[in-house]
C-alpha positions in Angstrom: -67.0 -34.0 -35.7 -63.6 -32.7 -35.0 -61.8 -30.1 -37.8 -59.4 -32.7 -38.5 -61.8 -35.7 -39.7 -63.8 -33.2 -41.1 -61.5 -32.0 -43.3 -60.0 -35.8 -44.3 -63.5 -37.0 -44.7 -64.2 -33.8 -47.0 -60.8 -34.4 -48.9 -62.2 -38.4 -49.4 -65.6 -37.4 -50.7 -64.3 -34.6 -53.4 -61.6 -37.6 -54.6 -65.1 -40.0 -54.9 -67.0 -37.7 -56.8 -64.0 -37.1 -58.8 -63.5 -40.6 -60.1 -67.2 -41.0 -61.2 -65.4 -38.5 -63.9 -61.9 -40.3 -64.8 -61.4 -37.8 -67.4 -60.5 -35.4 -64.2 -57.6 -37.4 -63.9 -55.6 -35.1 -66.7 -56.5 -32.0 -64.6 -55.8 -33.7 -61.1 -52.6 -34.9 -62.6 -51.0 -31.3 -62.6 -51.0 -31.0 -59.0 -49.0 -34.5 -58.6 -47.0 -34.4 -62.0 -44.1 -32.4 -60.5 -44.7 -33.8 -57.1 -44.3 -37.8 -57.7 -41.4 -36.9 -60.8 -39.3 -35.8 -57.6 -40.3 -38.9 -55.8 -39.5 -41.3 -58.5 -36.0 -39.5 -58.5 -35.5 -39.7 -55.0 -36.4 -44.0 -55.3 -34.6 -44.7 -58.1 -37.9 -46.2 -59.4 -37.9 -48.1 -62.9 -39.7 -50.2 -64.8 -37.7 -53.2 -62.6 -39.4 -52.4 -59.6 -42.5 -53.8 -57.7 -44.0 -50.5 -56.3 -46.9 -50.7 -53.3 -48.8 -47.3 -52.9 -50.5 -47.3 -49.3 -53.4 -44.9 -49.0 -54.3 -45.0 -53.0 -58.0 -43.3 -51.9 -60.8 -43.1 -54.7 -58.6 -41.6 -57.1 -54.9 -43.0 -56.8 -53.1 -40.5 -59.1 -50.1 -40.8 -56.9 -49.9 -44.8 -58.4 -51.2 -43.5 -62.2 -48.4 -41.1 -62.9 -46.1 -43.5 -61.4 -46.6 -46.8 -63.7 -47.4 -44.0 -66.6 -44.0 -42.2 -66.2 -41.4 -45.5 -65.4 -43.6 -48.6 -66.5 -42.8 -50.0 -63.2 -46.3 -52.2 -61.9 -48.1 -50.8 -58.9 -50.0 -52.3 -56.6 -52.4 -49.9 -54.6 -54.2 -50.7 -50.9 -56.3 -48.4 -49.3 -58.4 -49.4 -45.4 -61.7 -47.6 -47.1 -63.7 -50.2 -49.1 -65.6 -47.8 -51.3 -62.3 -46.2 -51.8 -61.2 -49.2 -53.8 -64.1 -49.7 -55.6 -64.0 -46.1 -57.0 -59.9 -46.5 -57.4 -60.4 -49.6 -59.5 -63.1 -48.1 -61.7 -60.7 -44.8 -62.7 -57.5 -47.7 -63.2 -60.3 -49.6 -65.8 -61.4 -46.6 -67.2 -57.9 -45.6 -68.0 -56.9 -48.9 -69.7 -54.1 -49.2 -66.6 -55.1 -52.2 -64.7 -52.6 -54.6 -67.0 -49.8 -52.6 -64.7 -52.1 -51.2 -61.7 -53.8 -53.1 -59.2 -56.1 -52.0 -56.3 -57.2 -53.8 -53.1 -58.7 -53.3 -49.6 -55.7 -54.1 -47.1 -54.8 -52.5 -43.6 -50.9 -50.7 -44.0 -50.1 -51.5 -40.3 -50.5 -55.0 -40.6 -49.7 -55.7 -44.5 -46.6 -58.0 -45.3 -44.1 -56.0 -47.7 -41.9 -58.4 -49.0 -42.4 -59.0 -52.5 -42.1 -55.2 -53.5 -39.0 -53.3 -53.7 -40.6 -49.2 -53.6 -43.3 -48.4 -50.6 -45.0 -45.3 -51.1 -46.8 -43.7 -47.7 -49.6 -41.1 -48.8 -50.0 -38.4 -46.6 -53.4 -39.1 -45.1 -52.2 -42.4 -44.0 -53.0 -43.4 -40.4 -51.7 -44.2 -37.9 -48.5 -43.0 -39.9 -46.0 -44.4 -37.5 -47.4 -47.7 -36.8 -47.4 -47.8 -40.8 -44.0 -47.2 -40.9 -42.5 -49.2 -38.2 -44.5 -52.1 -39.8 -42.6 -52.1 -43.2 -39.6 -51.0 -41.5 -39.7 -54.1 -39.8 -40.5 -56.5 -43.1 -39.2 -54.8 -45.5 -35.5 -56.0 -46.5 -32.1 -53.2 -47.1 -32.8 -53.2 -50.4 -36.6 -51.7 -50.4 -36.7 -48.0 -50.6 -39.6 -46.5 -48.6 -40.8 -42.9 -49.6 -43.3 -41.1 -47.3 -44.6 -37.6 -47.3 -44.7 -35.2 -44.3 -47.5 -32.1 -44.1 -46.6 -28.5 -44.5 -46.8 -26.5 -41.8 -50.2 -25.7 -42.0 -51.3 -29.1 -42.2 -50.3 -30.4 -39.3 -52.8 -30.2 -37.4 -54.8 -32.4 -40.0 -52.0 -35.1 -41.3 -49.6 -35.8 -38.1 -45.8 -35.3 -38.7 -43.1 -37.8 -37.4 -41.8 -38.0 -34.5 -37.8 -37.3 -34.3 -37.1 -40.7 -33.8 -38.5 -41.4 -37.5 -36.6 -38.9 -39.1 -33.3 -40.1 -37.6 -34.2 -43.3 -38.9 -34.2 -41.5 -43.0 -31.6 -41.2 -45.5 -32.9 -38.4 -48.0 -35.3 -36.2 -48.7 -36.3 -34.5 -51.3 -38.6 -30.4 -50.1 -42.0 -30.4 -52.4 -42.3 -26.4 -52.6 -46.1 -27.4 -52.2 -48.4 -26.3 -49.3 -50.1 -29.3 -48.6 -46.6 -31.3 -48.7 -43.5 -29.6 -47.2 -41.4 -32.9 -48.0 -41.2 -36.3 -49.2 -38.5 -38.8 -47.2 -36.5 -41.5 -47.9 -36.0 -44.6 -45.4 -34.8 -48.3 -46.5 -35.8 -51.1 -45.1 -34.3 -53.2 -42.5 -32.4 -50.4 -40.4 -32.2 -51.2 -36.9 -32.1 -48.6 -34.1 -28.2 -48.8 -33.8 -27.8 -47.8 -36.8 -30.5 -44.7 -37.0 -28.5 -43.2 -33.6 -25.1 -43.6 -35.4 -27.2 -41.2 -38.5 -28.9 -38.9 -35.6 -25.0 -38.3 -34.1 -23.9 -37.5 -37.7 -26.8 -35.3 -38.4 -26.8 -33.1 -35.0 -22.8 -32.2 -35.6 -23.5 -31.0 -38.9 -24.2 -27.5 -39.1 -27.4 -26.6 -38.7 -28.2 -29.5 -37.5 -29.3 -31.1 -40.4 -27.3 -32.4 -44.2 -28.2 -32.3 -47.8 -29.7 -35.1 -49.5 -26.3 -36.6 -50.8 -24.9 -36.3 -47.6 -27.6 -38.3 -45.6 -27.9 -40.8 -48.6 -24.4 -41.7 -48.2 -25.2 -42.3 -44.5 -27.7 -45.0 -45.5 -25.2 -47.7 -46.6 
């Protein structure tokens, strides 16, 4: 098997054994606490919003902390039967399904609509395809947060292409190994308007522009 399924289908397993044990949930929670309070910064997310978490896994902390923290509902879809069923028995066990809801459902094909937050985990795949999909559905006014490997992980959770990340309008750097970055995109933006961003971008210096800078752009 090659090292990168390996270590995905390793990554899986660990998240299954951990939600035979929802109680792990307060200790896995410190590794995402600081991670998704940047994200729901970086949305805007509140208890007005309809928030889909792609790639929830067994143990869909990402979706937890964010209902827990702005009381917004979250609906959660992962490709991996067994996944869902081990995701839905930690919501349960937790006393969050009234405002979390899991179910089996393909990212590349799923119809976006009705929610105005999409969150992209990182061991989503294909990740492109994923985002092009909701890209395409998703109207101006959704806000699409997905998160991008460190350098180490690359190998093992494939980055975006350039064209994708002309196509963003903030980002907000993790500080954590595992994730160098989480980025903003809304949907609806056409091509046209992605190259008119990439022109802005390459003639500022360095190449690239702080997050107020780029959101600005996205209007």
């Amino acid at each position: 098997m090659a090292p990168k399924k390996t270590v995905l289908k390793l990554t899986k397993q660990i998240e299954k054994m951990m939600a035979l044990f929802p109680w792990f949930f307060r200790l896995y929670r410190l590794y995402y606490r600081r991670i998704v309070e940047k994200e729901i910064h970086l949305g805007c997310i509140s208890c007005q919003d309809r928030v889909l978490c792609i790639g929830g896994g067994p143990f869909p902390c990402t979706a937890l902390e964010i209902a827990g923290k702005t009381g917004a509902r979250v609906h959660v879809i992962d490709n991996d039967l067994e996944a869902v069923a081990y995701a839905r028995r930690v919501v349960e066990s937790l006393n969050m399904d009234n405002i979390v809801r899991v179910e089996h459902a393909e990212g590349k094909r799923l119809e976006v609509k009705s929610f105005t937050v999409v969150h992209v985990a990182l061991q989503v795949t294909p990740r492109e395809e994923v985002l092009k999909n909701i890209l395409e559905k998703a109207s101006q006014r959704v806000r699409i947060l997905l998160r991008e490997p460190g350098e180490e992980f690359k190998s093992y959770y494939a980055p975006l292409s350039r064209e994708y990340y002309a196509r963003s309008s903030g980002l907000i750097t993790q500080g954590n190994g595992t994730i160098k970055a989480t980025l903003l995109f809304h949907g609806g933006l056409t091509k046209e308007h992605a190259n008119q961003k990439k022109s802005a971008q390459d003639s500022w210096p360095g190449g690239s522009f702080p997050v107020g800078r780029r959101a600005a752009l996205a209007g």
